[in-house]
Structure formats: C-alpha cells, structure tokens
MDAnalysis code that builds the backbone (N, CA, C; Angstrom):
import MDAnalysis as mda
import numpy as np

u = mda.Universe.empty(465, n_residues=155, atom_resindex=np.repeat(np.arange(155), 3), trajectory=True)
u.add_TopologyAttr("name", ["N", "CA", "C"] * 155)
u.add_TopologyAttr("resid", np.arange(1, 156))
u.add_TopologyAttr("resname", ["UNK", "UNK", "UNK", "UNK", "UNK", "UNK", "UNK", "UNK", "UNK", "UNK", "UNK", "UNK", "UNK", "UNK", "UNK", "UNK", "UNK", "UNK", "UNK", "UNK", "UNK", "UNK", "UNK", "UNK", "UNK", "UNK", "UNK", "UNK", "UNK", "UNK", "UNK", "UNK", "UNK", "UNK", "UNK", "UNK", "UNK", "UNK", "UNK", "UNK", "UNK", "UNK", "UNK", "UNK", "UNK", "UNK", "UNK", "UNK", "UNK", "UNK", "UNK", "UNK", "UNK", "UNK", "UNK", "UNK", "UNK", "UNK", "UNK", "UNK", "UNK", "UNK", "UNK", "UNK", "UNK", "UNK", "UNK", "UNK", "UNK", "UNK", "UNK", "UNK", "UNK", "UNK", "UNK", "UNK", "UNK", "UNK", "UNK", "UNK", "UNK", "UNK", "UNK", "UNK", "UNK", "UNK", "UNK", "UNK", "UNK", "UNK", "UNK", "UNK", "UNK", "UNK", "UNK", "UNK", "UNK", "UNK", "UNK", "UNK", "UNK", "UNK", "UNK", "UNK", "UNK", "UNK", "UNK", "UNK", "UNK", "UNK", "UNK", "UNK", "UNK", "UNK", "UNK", "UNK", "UNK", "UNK", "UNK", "UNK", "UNK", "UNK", "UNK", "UNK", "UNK", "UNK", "UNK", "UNK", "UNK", "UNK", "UNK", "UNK", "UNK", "UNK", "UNK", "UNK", "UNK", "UNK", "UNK", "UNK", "UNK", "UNK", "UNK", "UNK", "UNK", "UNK", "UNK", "UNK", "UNK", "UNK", "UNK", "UNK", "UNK", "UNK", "UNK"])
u.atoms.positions = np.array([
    [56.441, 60.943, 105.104],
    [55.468, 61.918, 104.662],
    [56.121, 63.257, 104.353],
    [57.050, 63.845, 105.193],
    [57.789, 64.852, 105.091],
    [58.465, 64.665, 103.954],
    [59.180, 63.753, 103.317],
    [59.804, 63.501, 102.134],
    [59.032, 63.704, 100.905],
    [57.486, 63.766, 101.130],
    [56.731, 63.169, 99.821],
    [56.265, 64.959, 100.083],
    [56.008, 65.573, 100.686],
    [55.852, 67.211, 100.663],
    [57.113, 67.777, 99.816],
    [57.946, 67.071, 100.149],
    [59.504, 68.141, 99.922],
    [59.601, 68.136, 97.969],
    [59.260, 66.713, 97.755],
    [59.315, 66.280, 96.468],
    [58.378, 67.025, 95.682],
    [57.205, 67.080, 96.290],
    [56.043, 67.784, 95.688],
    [56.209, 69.110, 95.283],
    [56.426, 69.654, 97.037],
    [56.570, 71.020, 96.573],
    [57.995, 71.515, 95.521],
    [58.911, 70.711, 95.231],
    [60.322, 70.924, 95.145],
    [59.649, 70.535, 93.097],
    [58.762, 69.331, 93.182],
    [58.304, 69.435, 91.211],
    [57.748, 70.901, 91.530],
    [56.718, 71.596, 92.007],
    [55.944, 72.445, 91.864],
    [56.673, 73.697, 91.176],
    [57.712, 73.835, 92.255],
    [58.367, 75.152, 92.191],
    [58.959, 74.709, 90.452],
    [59.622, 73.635, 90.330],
    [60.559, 73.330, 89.090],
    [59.887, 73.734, 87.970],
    [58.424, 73.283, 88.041],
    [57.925, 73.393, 86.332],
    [57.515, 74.642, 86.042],
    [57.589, 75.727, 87.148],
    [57.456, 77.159, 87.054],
    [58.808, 77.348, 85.924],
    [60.239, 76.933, 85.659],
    [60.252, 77.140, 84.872],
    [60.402, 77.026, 83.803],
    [59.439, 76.256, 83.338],
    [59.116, 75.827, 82.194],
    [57.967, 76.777, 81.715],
    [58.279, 77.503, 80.926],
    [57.345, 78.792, 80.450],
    [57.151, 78.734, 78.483],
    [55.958, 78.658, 78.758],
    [55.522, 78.785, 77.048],
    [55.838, 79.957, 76.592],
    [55.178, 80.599, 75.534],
    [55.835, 82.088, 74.845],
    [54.315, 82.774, 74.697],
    [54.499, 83.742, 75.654],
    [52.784, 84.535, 75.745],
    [53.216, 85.660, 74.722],
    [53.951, 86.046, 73.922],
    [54.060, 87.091, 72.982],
    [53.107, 87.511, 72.214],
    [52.272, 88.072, 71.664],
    [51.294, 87.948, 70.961],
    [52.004, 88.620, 69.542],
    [51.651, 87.931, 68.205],
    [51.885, 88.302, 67.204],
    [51.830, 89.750, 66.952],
    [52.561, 90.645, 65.843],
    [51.961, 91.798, 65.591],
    [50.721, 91.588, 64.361],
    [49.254, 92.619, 65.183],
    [48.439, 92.761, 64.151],
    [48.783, 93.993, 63.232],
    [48.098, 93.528, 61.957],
    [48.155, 94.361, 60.737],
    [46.735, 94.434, 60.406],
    [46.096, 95.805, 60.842],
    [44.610, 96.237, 60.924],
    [44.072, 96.031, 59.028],
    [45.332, 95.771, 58.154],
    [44.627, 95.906, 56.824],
    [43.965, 94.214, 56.707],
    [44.914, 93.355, 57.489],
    [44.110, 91.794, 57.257],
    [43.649, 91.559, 58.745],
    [43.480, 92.072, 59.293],
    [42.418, 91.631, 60.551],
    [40.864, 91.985, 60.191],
    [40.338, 91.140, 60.763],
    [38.702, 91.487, 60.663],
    [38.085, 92.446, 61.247],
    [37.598, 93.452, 60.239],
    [37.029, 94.717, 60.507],
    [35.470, 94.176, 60.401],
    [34.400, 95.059, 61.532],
    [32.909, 94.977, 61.582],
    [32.685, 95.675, 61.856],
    [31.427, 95.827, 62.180],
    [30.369, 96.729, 63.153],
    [31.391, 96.807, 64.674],
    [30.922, 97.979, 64.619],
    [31.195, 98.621, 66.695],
    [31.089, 97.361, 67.712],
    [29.871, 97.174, 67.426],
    [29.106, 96.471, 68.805],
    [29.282, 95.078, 68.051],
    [29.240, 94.593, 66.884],
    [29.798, 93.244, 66.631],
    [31.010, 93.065, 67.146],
    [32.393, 93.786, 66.934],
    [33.542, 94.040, 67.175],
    [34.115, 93.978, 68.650],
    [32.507, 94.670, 69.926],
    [32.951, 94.507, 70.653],
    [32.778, 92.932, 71.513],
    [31.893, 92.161, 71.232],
    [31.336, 91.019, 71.528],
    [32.463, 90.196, 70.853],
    [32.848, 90.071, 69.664],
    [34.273, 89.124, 69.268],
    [35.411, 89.648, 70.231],
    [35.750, 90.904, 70.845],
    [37.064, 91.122, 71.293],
    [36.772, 90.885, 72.461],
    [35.288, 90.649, 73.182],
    [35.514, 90.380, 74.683],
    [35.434, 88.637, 74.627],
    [34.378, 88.178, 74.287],
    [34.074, 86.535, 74.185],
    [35.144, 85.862, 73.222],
    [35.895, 86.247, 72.068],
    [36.355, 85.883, 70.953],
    [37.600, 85.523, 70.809],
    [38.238, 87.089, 71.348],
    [39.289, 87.243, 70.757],
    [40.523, 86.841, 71.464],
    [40.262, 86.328, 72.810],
    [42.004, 86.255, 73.575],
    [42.198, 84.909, 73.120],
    [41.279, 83.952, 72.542],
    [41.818, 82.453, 71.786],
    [41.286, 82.737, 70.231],
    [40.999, 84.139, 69.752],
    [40.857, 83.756, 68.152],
    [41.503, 85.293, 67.380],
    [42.493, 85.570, 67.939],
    [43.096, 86.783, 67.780],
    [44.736, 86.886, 67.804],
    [45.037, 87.981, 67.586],
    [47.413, 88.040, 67.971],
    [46.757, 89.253, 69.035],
    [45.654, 89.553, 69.811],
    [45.294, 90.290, 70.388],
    [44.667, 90.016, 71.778],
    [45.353, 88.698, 72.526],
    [44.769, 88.006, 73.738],
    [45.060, 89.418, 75.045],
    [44.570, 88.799, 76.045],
    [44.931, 89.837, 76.882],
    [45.191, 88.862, 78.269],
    [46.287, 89.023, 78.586],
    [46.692, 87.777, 79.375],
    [46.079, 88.115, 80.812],
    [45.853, 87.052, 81.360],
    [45.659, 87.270, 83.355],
    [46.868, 86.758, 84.051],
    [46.529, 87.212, 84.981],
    [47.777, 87.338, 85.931],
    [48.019, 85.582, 85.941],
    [47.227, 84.885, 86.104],
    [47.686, 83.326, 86.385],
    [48.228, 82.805, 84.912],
    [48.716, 83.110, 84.068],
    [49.462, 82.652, 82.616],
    [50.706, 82.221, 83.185],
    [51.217, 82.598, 84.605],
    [52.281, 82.761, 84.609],
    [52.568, 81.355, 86.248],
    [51.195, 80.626, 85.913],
    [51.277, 79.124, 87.107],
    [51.361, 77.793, 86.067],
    [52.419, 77.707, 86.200],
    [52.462, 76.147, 85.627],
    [51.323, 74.938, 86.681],
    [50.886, 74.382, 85.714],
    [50.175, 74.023, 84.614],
    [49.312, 74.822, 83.863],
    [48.627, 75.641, 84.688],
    [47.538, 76.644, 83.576],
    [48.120, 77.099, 82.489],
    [49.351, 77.549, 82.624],
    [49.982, 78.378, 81.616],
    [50.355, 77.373, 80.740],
    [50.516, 76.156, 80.630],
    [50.516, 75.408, 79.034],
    [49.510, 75.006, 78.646],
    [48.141, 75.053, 79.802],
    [46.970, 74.399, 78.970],
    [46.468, 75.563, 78.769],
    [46.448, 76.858, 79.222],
    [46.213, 78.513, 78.123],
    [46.923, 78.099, 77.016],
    [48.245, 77.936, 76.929],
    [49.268, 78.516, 75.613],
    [48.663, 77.426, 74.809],
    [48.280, 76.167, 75.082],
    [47.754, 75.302, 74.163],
    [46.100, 75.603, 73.465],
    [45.368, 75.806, 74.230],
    [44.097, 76.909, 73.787],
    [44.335, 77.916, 73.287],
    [45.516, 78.613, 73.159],
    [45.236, 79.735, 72.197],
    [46.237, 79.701, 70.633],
    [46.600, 78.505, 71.133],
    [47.539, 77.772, 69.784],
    [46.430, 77.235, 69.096],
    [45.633, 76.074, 69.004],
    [44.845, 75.893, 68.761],
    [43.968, 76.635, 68.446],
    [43.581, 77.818, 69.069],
    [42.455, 78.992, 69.141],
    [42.643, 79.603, 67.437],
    [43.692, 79.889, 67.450],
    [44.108, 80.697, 66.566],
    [44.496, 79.609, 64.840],
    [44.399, 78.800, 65.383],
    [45.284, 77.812, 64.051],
    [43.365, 77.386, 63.574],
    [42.326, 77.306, 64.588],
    [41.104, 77.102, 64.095],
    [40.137, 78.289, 63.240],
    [41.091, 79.591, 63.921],
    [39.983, 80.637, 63.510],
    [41.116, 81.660, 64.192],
    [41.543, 82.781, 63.534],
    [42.126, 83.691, 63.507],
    [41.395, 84.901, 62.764],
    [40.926, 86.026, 63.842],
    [40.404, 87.149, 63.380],
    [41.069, 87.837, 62.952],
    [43.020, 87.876, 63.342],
    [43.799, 88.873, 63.245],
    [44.794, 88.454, 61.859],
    [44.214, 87.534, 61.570],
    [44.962, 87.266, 60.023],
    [43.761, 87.048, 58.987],
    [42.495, 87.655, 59.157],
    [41.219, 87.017, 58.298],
    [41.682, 87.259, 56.932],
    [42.377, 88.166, 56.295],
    [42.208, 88.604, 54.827],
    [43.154, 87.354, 53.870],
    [43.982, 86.633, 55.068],
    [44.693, 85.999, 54.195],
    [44.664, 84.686, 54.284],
    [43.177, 84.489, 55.010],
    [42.908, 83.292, 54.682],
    [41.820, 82.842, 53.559],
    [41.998, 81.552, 53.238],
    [41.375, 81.287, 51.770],
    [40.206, 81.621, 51.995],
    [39.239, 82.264, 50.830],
    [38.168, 81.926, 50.926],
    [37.202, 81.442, 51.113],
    [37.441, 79.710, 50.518],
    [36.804, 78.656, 51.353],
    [36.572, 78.123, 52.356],
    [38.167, 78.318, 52.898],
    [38.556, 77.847, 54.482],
    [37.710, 79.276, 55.084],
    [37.323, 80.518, 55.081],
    [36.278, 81.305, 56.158],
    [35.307, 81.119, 55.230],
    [35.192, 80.712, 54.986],
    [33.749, 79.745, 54.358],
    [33.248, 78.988, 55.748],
    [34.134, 78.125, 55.491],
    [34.127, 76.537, 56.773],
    [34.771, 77.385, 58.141],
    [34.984, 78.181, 58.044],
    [35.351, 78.406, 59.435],
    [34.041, 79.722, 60.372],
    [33.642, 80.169, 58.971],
    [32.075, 80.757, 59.525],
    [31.343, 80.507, 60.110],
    [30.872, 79.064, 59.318],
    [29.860, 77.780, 59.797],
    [30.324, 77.756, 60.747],
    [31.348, 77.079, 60.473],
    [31.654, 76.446, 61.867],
    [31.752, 77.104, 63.595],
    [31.606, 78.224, 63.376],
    [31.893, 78.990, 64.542],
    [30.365, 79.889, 64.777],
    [29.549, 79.535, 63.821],
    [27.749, 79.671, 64.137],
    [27.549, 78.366, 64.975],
    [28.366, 77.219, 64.452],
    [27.787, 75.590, 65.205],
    [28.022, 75.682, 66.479],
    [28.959, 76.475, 66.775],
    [29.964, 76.395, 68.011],
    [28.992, 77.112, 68.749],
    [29.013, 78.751, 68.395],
    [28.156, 79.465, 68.959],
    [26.322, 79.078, 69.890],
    [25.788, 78.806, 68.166],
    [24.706, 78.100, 69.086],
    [24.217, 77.079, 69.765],
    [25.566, 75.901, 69.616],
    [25.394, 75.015, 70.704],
    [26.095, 74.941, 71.983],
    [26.433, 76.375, 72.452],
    [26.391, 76.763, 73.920],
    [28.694, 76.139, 73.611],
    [29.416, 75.655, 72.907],
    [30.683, 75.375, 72.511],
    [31.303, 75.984, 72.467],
    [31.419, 77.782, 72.296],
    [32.405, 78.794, 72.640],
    [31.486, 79.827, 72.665],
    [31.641, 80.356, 73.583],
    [33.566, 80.579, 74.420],
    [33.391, 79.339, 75.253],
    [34.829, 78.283, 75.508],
    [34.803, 76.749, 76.275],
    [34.186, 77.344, 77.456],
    [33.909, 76.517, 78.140],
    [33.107, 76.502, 79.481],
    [34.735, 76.438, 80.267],
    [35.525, 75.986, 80.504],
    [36.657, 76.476, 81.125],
    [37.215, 77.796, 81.283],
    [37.122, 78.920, 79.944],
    [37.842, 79.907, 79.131],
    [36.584, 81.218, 80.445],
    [35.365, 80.953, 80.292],
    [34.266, 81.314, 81.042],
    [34.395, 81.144, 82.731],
    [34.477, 80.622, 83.163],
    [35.055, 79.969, 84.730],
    [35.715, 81.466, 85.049],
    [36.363, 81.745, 84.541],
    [37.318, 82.730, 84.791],
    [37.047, 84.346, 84.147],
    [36.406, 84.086, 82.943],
    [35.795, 85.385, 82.029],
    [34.396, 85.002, 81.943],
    [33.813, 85.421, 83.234],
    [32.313, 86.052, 83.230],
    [31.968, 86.607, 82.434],
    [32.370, 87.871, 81.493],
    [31.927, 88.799, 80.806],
    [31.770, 88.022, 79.545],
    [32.440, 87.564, 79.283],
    [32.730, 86.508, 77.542],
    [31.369, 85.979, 77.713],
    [30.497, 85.501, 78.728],
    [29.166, 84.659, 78.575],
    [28.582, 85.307, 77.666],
    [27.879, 84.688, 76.615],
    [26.902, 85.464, 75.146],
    [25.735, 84.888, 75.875],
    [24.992, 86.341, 75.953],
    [23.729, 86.220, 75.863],
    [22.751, 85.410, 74.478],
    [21.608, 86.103, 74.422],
    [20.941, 85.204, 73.209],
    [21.176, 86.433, 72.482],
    [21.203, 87.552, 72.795],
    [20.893, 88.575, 71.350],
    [22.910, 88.720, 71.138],
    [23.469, 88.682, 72.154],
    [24.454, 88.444, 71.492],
    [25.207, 87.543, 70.345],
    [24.738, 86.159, 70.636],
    [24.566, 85.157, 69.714],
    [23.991, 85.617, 68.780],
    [22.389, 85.875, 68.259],
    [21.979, 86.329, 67.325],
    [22.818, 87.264, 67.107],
    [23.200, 88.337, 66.997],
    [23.899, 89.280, 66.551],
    [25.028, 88.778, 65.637],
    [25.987, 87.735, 66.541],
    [27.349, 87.209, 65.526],
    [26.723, 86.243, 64.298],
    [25.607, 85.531, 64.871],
    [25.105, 84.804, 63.895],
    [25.115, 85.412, 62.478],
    [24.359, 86.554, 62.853],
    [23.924, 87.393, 61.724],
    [25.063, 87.993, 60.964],
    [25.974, 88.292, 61.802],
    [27.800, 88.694, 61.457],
    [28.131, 88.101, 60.204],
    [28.171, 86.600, 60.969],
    [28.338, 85.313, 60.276],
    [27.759, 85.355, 58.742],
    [26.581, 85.048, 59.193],
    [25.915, 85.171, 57.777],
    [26.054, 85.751, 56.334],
    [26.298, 87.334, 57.078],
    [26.710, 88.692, 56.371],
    [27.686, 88.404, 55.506],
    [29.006, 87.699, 56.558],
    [29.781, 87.100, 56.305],
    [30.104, 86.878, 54.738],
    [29.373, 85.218, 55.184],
    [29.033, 84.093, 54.454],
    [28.809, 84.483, 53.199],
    [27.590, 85.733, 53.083],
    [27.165, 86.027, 51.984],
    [28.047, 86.790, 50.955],
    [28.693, 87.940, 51.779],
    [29.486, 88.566, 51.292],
    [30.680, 87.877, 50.238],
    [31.436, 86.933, 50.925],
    [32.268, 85.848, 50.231],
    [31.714, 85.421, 49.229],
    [30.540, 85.275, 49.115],
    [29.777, 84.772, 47.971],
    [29.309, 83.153, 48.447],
    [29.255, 82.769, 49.105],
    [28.604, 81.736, 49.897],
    [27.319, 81.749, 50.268],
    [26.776, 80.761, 50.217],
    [25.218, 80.695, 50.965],
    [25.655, 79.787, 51.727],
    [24.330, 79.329, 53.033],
    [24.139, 78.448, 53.832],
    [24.253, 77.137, 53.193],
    [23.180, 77.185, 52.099],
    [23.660, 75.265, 51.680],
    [25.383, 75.283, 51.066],
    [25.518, 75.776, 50.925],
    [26.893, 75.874, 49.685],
    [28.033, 75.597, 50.974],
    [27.644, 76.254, 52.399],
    [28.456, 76.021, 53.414],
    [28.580, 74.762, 54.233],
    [27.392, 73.986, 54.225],
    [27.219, 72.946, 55.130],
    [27.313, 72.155, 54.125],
    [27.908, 71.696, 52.864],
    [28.458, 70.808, 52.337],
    [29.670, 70.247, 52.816],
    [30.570, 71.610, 53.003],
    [32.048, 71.498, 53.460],
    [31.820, 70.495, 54.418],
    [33.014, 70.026, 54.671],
    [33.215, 69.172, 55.757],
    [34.037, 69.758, 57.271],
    [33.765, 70.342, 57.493],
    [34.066, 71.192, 58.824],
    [34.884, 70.256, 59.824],
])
C-alpha cells in the first residue's frame, strides 16, 4: 500500500511539469469587438476568458490536470469565437458564429456549467441574455444578415 501512495504521489508531483502556455495573445483594440458599456461588460465577465487574447487566469491554471483541460477550453474557446480578433474574421463565418452563440446563450450552453463552478459572477441572468441577444442581433443586422439568412448556415 505504501508503494502504491509513493507512485501516486511521485505521478502527481511529475505532471506538474508538464505546463501548457497561459500567454495570452496581444490584443489590437482596432480588430477586437467594440460595443456598448454594459454589453461589453457582460461579454468580458461571462465571455471573454474562453472567447478573447484577454482571459484572466486563477490561481489553479497552474494544477495539472486543470491546467490542460483550461488550456484546452480556451483553445477551443477562441478557435470557436474570438472577440479579440472579430474584424478579421469573414463575414459569413460571424454570421454563423452570432447564431450560434444566441443558441448557446439561450439554451442555458455558455458560459459551460464547469467554467461557472468556479465563476459565479459569469452566471447570465435573463435580462442579461436578452441584452447579448439583442447585441447579437444588432450584430447580425449590421453585417447585413437577417435571422432567416442566418439559420440556413450550417453551424
């Protein structure tokens, strides 16, 4: 039994160092997504540490395992929907990535229920939801998109 502790604790300590890369990109405020105040602040608290180069790390980034299944959520985070590169993505693609992040929104899908566990504050109320919805929309429209023209895409 003493042998099977020693082993344990002896992987534990090891995969500490094995460390992903928490660097965060540099943002460039001319292609990041500019909004409203209070829209702005609801994406940077609920949004932005998996859809941004603007995360804000917690002290546990730095416990193997959490810290590759973070670095993998915000790899992903960002390769799905990036606020801090919006201008240079295609048109179409924040087309489909609008929608898609209204679908998310109002079926309770982000912020993950894991990401929350830990960031209380990120919970969206309902007028918060409505609010990005409406973001969204603004969005949508602005691009020159409507709602049907969006839910064609294949998301």
């Amino acid at each position: 039994m003493k042998n099977v502790v020693i082993v344990v604790l002896g992987f534990a300590i090891a995969i500490q160092f094995i460390r992903p890369d928490f660097t965060n990109p540099a943002v460039d405020e001319k292609i990041a997504l500019n909004g409203d105040p209070k829209v702005m602040s609801v994406l940077k608290t609920s949004c932005y540490d998996c859809h941004s180069s603007e995360t804000q790390y917690p002290w546990y980034q730095n416990i193997a395992p959490v810290s590759w299944i973070m670095s993998d959520h915000i790899t992903q985070g960002r390769k799905a929907l990036d606020f801090s590169n919006w201008a240079n993505i295609d048109t179409n693609m924040r087309l489909k990535r609008l929608e898609r992040a209204k679908q998310m929104i109002s079926n309770d899908l982000m912020p993950k229920h894991e990401y929350l566990l830990m960031h209380k504050n990120a919970v969206l109320n309902h007028e918060e939801k409505q609010l990005l919805e409406e973001f969204f929309d603004a969005q949508i429209k602005a691009l020159g998109g409507s709602l049907s023209d969006v839910k064609e895409f294949n998301i």
